[in-house]
C-alpha positions in Angstrom: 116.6 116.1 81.3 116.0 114.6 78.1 119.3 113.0 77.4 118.5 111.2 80.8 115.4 110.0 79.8 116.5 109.1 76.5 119.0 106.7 77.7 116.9 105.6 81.0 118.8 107.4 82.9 116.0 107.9 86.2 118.2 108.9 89.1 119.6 111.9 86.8 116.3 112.6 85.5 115.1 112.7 89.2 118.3 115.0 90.2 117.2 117.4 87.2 113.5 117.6 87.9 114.4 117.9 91.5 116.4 121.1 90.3 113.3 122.3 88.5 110.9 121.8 91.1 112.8 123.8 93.1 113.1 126.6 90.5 109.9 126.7 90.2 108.9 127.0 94.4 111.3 130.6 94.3 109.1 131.7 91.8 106.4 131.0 94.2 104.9 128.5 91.6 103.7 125.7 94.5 101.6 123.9 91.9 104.7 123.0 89.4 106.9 122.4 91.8 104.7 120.0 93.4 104.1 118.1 89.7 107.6 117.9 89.5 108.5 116.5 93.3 105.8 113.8 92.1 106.9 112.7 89.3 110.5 112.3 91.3 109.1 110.7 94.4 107.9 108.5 91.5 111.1 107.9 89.5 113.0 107.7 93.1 110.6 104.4 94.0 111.2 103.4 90.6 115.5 103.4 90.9 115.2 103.0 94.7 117.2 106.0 94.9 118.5 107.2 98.3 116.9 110.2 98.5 113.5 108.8 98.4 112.8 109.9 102.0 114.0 113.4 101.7 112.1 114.1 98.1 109.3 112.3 99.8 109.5 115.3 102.9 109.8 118.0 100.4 106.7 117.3 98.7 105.3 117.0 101.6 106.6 120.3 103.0 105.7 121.7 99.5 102.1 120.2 99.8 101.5 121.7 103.4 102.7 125.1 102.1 100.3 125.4 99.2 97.6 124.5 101.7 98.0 127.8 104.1 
């Protein structure tokens, strides 16, 4: 991830943190995983990447599970 933010590199970085976020969910850490789908839903708006919607949902989905 820091080679890809090193050379500017969002939509990897967003791939990568994607990854981690989801690491972090099977180790039943919701609040991580929720920082990182942030910070992608951020850098997704930022490169106008095509998963924007999706990474968007799984926050969301993320989000609504932390909340029960």
């Amino acid at each position: 991830m820091l080679i890809a933010q090193e050379v500017g590199d969002r939509a990897a970085e967003a791939i990568t943190r994607f990854n981690i976020a989801m690491i972090h969910r099977a180790f039943g850490d919701l609040d991580q995983a929720i920082d990182e789908l942030e910070r992608v839903v951020d850098l997704d708006r930022q490169v106008e990447h095509p998963d924007l919607a999706s990474d968007t949902a799984a926050l969301e989905r993320l989000r609504q599970e932390r909340a029960t």
